[in-house]
C-alpha angles and dihedrals in degrees: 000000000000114000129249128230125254103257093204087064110140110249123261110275102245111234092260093053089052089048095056085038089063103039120107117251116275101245098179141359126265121240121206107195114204108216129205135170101218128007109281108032087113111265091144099040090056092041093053082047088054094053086043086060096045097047090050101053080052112271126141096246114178129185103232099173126349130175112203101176079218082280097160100219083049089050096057103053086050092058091058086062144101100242123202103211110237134257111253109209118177118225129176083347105296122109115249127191115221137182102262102218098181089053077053099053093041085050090049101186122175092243130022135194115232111172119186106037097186106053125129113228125230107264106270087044117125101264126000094246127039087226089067083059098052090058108044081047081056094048091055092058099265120135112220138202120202149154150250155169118214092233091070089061105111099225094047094053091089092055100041095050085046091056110034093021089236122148097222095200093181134065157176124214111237091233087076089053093050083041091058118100104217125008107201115196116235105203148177137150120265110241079044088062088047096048087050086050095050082049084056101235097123106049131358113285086256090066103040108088091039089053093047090051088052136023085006104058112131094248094048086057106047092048087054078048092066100033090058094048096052084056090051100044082050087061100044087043082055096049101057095049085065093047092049095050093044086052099040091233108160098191110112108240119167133167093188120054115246116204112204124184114187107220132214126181090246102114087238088068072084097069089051088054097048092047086050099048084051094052096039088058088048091058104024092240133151122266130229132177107203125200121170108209106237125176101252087069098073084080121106091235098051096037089061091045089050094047092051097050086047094054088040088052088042093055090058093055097265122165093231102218128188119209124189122218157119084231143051098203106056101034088055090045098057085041089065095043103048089049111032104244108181099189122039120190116205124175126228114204116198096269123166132195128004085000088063098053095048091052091046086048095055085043095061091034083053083050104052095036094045103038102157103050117090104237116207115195124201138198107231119210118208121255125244 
């Protein structure tokens, strides 16, 4: 007699419930940081499209805080939205709307909106910064989308008020934007932005010629351009370095140049600095100092003389590493190659003999171990 199957057998997994049944545990949200370089280029009208996207392929997508302007196509996208209401805080007796994150919490979507990153919340809010917000709303899980303008980077705020004249109040530390997991650029051209302004999409008729005389002037915008889309090669740049490590790839790829100056504690490891710091600001590289650890310089003599040339490369805006070996060649090899230097400075000291042949010996061993990276020898001349 041939048996019969159980009939309260589960049921076969489908494809997608193994999927989420492999799948590692969500830890934290992602955030998505939208990036522009002036108001109205469209960081909010492509994050809301985003959102759009997201809710329609099935995801639980929720506006926690959006700032239209009253811009009609923004409007719009808004409109097609879940929308938290805000929290109203009194101050100084006047009635401010806040993001309300435990609203939020309680609310628990898979994605949430967050505009203005960088805004600073009426005191009794929550947190001081909304960016305080963004990540305790990351930390529960919630992937968020939000947006910036590169102004609002801390760092950049120098540069940006000594070019537009600008006082940029409010601010975001750098570490959010490298926290971000992913940093989209929102661009258009500039005459493209002004035209948008004369048009009158971006401020109320009454503001526009005084904005185009002032923060909008073409140069201003083009150096806030540029400004926007260094941050975002560095990101890029950041994010392939993670990707080549995860995936144990050794070419030295790089989107963004590295300048590395290897170091001794002679005073004419000066001169090498000084050449690499040069070169680093041409290209808008980054800058490393590089000093392998070798025994001699455990001597008092050496140790000043290393000391001085590392506060002299310091001055001039150089990473200080430390490499340990037996050896220069290797450990400086395997320096270029774990983190992607492109240029490489070396210094040659007039050495004559059996000298000569050992430095010409770790040239070639840097050289096969470190292919990709651009080596620059010098002549150093001694100090007098």
């Amino acid at each position: 007699m041939t048996p019969q199957p159980a009939t309260n057998a589960a049921p076969a997994k489908t494809p997608e419930e193994w999927l989420e049944a492999a799948a590692p545990e969500k830890t934290a949200g992602i955030l998505k940081i939208f990036l522009g370089y002036a108001p109205g280029v469209g960081k909010t009208f492509n994050m809301l499209s985003e959102a759009i996207r997201r809710r329609d392929r099935g995801e639980d997508v929720l506006i926690g805080f959006v700032e239209t302007h009253r811009r009609a196509r923004v409007d719009e996208l808004a409109a097609q939205l879940e929308r938290l209401p805000t929290l109203n805080i009194e101050y100084k007796g006047t009635l401010f709307q806040e993001m309300d994150v435990d609203a939020i919490l309680a609310r628990r979507p898979q994605v949430v909106v967050v505009d203005e990153l960088a805004h600073t919340n009426i005191p009794g809010s929550r947190n001081e910064k909304r960016y305080q917000d963004v990540m305790e709303l990351i930390r529960n899980k919630i992937d968020v989308l939000s947006a910036l303008n590169v102004q609002h980077i801390e760092s950049m705020a120098p540069t940006v008020q000594s070019i537009t004249g600008v006082v940029v109040r409010e601010t975001v530390p750098d570490w959010v934007v490298e926290r971000a997991d992913e940093v989209v650029l929102v661009d258009v051209t500039p005459e493209a932005l002004q035209t948008r302004m004369r048009r009158g999409d971006i401020y109320p008729a009454e503001r526009v010629e005084r904005s185009l005389a002032n923060f909008f002037r073409r140069g201003n915008l083009l150096a806030l351009r540029e400004l926007a889309l260094k941050r975002v090669t560095h990101a890029v740049d950041k994010n392939l370095d993670a990707y080549l490590r995860r995936k144990h790839i050794g070419d030295n790829w790089a989107v963004q140049e590295r300048v590395a100056v290897c170091i001794s504690a002679n005073p004419t490891a000066r001169q090498l600095i000084a050449r690499g710091a040069k070169m680093a600001r041409g290209m808008d590289a980054e800058f490393y100092a590089v000093h392998v650890d070798l025994p001699e310089d455990a001597e008092t003599e050496s140790r000043r003389g290393l000391a001085a040339n590392l506060r002299f490369a310091e001055n001039l805006s150089a990473r200080i590493v430390h490499l340990k070996g037996s050896k220069i060649a290797p450990a400086v090899a395997q320096f270029a190659r774990e983190n992607r230097i492109t240029q490489m400075i070396l210094g040659r000291s007039a050495v004559s003999g059996w000298r000569k042949y050992l430095y010409y010996a770790a040239i070639q061993r840097l050289l096969r171990d470190a292919p990709h990276v651009d080596v620059h020898i010098v002549t150093q001349e001694e100090m007098r």
